[in-house]
MARBA-689564 format. One record per residue (C-alpha): x, z, y. Coordinates in steps of 0.1 Angstrom, whole numbers, plus 5000, padded with zeros to 4 digits. Each point is the difference from the previous one (the first is absolute). Layout:
<pts>
XZY ...
</pts>
This chain:
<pts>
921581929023 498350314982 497150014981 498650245024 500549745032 498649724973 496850224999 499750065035 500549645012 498749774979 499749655019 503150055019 501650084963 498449664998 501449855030 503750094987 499449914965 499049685009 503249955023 498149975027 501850235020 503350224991 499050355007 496750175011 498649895029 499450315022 497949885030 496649914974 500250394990 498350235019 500749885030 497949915034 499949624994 499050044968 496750275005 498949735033 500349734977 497950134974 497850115021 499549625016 499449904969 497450254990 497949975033 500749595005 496850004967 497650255019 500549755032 499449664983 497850064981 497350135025 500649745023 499449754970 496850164988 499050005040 501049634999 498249864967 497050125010 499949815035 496849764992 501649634994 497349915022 501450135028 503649844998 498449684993 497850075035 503350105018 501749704985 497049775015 499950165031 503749925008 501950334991 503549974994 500950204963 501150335015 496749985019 498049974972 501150294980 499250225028 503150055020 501149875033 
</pts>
């Protein structure tokens, strides 16, 4: 491999000089998967995390009242 595909590619550059695998592996680069599945991995953060703020600041009162009242643990957190 070129210096010029070295530059372009570094981590699968990586991936080959590690033996990992034998030659570059096409379907990472630039391809559909690879666009979805950083984009799943970008957006999964803005989702948990507003559902965990939402879910911290649920008053411990309340899911201790739940919990006395009977509810089941999906119950208490708010959903069916």
């Amino acid at each position: 491999m070129d210096s010029a595909a070295r530059t372009q590619r570094p981590r699968e550059c990586d991936l080959l000089n590690l033996n990992i695998v034998n030659q570059p592996v096409e379907w990472l680069l630039f391809s559909q998967f690879s666009v979805v599945l950083a984009f799943v991995h970008l957006f999964t953060f803005f989702m948990v995390v507003p559902i965990f703020n939402s879910m911290i600041r649920i008053d411990k009162r309340l899911i201790e009242a739940a919990y006395d009242a009977g509810a089941s643990g999906c119950r208490r957190c708010g959903t069916s």
